[in-house]
N, C-alpha and C positions, 0 to 999 in steps of 0.2 A: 742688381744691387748686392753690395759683396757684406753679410752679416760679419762682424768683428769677433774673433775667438775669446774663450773664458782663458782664465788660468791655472797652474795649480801653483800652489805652495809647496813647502816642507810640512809633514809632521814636525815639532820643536820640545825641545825642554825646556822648562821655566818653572822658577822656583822661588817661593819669599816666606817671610817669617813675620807673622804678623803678634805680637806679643808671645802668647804660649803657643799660636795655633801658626802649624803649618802649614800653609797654603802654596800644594806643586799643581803644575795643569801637565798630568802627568800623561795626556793623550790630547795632549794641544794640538790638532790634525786642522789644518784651515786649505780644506783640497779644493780649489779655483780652476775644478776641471773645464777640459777646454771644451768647446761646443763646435760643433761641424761649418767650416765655411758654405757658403754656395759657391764661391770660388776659389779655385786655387789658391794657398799663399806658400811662399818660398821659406825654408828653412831659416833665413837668414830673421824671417818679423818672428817667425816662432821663438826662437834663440832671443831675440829683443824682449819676448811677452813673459818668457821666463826670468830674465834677469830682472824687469820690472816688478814682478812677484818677488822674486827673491829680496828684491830692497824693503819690498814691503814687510813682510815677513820679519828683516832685521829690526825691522823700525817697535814693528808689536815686543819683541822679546826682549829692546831696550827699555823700554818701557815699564813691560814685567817684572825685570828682571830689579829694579829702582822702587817700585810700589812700597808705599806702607800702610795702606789699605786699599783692601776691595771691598766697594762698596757695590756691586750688583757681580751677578757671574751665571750665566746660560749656556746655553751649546749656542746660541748666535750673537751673543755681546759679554760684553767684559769693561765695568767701569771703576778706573783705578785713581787712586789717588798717591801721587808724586811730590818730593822734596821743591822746594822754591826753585824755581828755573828763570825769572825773568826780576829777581831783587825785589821782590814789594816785600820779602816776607812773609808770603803765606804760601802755602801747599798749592800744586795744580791737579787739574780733575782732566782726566782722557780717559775716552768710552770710542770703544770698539766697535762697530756694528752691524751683522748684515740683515736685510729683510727677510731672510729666509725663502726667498723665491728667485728662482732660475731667472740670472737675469740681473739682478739688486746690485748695485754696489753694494761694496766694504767700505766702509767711513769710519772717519777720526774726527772725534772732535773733544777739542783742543779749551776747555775754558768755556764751553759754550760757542765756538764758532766750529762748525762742520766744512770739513772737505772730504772729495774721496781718495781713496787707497786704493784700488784698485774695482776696475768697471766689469761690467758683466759677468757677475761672479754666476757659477752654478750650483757652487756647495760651502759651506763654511760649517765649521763645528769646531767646538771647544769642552772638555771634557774635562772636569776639576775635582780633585779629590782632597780632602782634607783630611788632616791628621793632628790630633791632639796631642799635646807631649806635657809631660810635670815640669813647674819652674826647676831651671836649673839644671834639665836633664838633658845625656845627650841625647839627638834625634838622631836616626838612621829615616831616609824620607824615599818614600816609595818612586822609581827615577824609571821615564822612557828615552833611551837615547834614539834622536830621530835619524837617520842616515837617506833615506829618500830624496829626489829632487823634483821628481813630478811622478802623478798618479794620474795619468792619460790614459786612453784609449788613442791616443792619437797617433800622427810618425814618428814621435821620438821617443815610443816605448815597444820594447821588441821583446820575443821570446826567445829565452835559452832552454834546452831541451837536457835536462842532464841525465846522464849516463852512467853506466861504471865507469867509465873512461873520461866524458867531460864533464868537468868541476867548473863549478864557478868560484870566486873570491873578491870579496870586497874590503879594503884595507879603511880604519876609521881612529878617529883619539874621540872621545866622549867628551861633552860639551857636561861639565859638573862646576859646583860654587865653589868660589874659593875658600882653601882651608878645607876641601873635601879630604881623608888621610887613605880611603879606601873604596873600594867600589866594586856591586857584583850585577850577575848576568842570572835571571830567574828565567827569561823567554824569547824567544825571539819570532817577529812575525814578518812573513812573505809572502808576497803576491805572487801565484802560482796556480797553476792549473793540473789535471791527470791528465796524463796519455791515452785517452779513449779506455781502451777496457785492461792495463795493462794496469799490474801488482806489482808489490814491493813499500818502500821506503826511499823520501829524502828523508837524510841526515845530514845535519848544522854542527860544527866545530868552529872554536873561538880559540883563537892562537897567537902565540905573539907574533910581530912583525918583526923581518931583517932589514937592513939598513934601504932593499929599495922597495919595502912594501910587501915582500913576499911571505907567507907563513912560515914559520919555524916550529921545529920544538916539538915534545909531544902537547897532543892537547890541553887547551888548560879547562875546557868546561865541553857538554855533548847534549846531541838533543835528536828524536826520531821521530817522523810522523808518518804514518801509514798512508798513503795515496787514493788507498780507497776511501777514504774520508774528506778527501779534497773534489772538490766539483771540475766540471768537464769546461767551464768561464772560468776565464782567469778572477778572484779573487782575495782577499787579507786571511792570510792561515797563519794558526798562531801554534809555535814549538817547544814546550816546558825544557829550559839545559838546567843540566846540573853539573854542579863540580866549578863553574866558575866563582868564584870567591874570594876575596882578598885581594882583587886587581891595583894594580897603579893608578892612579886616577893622570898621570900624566905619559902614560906607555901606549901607544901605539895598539891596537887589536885589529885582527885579521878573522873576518867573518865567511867560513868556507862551508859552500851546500855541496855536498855529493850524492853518494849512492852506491850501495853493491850490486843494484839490480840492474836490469836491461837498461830501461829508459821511463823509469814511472811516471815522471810530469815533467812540467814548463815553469820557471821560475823568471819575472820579466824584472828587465832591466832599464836604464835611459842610454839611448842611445849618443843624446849631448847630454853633460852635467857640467856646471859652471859652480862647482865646488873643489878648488881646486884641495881638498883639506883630505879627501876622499877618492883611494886608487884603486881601480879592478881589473882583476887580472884570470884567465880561465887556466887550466890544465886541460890537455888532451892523454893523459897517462893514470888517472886515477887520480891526482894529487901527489905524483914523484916530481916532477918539474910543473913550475909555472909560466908564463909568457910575464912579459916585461911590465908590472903595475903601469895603469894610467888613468891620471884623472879626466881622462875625454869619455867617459863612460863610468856609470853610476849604480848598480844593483839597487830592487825595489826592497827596503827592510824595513826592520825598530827592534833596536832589545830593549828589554826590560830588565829590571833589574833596581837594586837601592846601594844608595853610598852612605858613608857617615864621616 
């Protein structure tokens, strides 16, 4: 009997303004990791289980993103309240939900009628912060750009090994509200592991993009993290940049990991991504030349960062 895989989602931004208070779900991580067949399955239902997610995913952040209240908010539900959608004239109610057990659906329900979103989920979390602001005043709102497309262990998450010599790059435009004027980078986090016993630094550069995706320029923002502080399992490590600031909120950014050292760790990537908004592209020279961006492949990230 052949058990059915979970899924993963994106991390996502989503943001709303509920009178004075502002309400971002500024680590909205809904990971739908997959769970182990007993038997084989062909890359092709994988690639189906993730565009399924993906839809799902858009569906919540539409949603969010139209809210003029929340009225409940957890790491496993989310019940919001929406503009007239069906002519009666009144407000609609949709709630989020998962049971929090390996296993549970994700559900939508709609008015009071449930359906699911997505089956056998393994993991769902939602992480909400709030921020108070004075009538009248500008906000600047605490902002996670999500760039990830799945958080597996599975086949369609691999390791790159960086080097002095190989770089990785992930080309991205940030998803922010409209009327955003400016936008910056405080952090960025990556799924990565050490190289057994070996020292050094990855280091994170944020750079603009040329016309096919590739890094230009000198740096616009910088970030280090020492390797010996990163565990020997791949996991979420988080990189404080500084110096990015006052970005375009409609410009294109190129998120580049390198290294001076030998080979300090593993930074993992997706091997399909079906986002075609998002291009990666490696160096084998340090970052002097890059290989041709492509959206068939996806680096595991998230910056952080706030716009106004």
């Amino acid at each position: 009997m052949q058990r059915s895989r979970g899924f993963t989602l994106i991390e996502m931004v989503i943001s709303m303004a509920v009178t004075t208070i502002i309400m971002l779900a500024c680590a909205s991580v809904m990971v739908l990791a997959a769970r182990a067949a007993q038997n084989g399955m062909g890359s092709g239902s994988q690639v189906g289980r993730v565009l399924q997610a993906k839809q799902a995913a858009d569906m919540i952040v539409a949603d969010v993103e139209t809210a003029t209240t929340i009225r409940e908010q957890t790491l496993t539900a989310v019940t919001l309240v929406v503009p007239d959608r069906d002519g009666d004239g009144s407000p609609e109610t949709i709630r989020y939900a998962w049971g929090g057990v390996v296993g549970d659906d994700l559900t939508r329900t709609y008015n009071g009628t449930t359906s699911v979103l997505a089956a056998n989920v393994s993991r769902f979390s939602l992480d909400h912060v709030l921020r108070v602001a004075a009538a009248g005043s500008p906000v600047s709102n605490t902002l996670r750009v999500i760039s990830a497309n799945i958080a597996d262990t599975g086949i369609l998450l691999s390791q790159y090994s960086v080097t002095s010599s190989n770089w990785i790059a992930e080309r991205f435009t940030p998803t922010l509200p409209k009327g955003t004027s400016s936008w910056s980078v405080d952090g960025v986090r990556l799924y990565a592991r050490r190289n057994g016993s070996n020292t050094g630094a990855l280091k994170v550069g944020l750079y603009a993009a040329d016309a096919l995706g590739r890094p230009t320029g000198a740096a616009l923002g910088t970030g280090s993290l020492d390797i010996t502080t990163v565990g020997l399992t791949p996991g979420w490590v988080d990189i404080a940049v500084s110096g990015a600031s006052s970005l375009d909120p409609s410009a294109a950014i190129v998120l580049v990991v390198g290294t001076a050292d030998a080979a300090p760790g593993y930074v993992y990537y997706d091997t399909v991504s079906l986002d075609l908004s998002k291009l990666y592209s490696v160096s084998s020279n340090g970052g002097s030349s890059w290989s041709l961006p492509l959206s068939t492949s996806a680096l595991e990230f998230t910056t952080y960062g706030s716009y106004k």
